[in-house]
N, C-alpha and C positions, 0 to 999 in steps of 0.2 A: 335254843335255836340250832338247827343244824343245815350243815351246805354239802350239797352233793357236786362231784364235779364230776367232770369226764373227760377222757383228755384222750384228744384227738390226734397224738402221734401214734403211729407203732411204734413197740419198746423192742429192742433183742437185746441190749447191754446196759445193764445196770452197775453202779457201783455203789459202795456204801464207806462212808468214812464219819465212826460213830465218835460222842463226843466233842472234843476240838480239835478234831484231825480235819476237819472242812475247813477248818482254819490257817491248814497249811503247814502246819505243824513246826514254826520259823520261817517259813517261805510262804507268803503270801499268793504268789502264781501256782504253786504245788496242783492247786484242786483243778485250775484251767486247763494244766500241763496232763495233770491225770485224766479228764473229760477228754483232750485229743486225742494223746498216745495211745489212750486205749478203745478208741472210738467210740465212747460210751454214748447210750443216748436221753440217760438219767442218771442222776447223782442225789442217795439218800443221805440228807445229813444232819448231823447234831447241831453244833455250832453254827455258824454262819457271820463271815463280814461281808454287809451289804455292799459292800462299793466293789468286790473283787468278783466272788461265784455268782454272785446273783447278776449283777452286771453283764460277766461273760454269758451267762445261759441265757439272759436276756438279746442281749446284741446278738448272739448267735440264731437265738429261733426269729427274731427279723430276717436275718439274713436268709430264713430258710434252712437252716441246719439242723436236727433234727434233735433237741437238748430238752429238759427239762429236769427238774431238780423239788426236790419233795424234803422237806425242813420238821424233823422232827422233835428237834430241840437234844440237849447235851443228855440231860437224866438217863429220856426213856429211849436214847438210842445203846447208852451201854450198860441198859437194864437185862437185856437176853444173856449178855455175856458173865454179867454179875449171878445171874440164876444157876447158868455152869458154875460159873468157880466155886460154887458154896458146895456144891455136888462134889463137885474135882479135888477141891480142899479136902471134905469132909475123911477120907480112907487116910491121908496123909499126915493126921493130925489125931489119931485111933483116940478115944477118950474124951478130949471135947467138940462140944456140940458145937456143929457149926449151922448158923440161918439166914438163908438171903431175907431181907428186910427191905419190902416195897416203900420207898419213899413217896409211892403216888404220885399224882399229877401236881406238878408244884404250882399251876396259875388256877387262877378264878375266873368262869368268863361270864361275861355282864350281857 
């Protein structure tokens, strides 16, 4: 089964915090604070505690503010970065072989 959406804000600022940096990274408020200050009007991210980002982008697009936030789980948000390093490792390390290793999609869907 598949779901198409469409999403009806204009974007001009996005931000992305892969892994469990959506998390706040000790600071819980962090991701709120990052979505104002930098007047984002999306937030891609790994992680996620429901009761804090989701909340804020929630109460905020009621209110009319222009937020939305796209969750793409911890793995495959710091799978692009892992692709680099294996490249970037690889000259550093002359002699052994270096291979990023797709972990795949870790869930099953029913």
């Amino acid at each position: 089964m598949s779901h198409n959406f469409v999403c009806a804000i204009a974007c001009s600022r996005i931000g992305i915090l892969v892994g469990g940096g959506s998390l706040g990274l000790g600071r819980e408020q962090m991701p709120m604070e990052l979505m104002q200050e930098k007047n984002l009007d999306v937030m891609i991210c790994g992680d996620i505690t429901e009761w804090t980002l989701c909340a804020y982008v929630n109460d905020a697009a009621m209110l009319g503010q222009n937020k939305a936030m796209i969750v793409i789980g911890h793995e495959r948000s710091e799978e692009w970065g892992m692709k680099y390093m294996a490249e970037w490792l690889a000259p550093l390390v002359s002699g052994l072989p270096v291979t990023f290793v797709d972990a795949k999609e870790p869930f099953i869907y029913l």
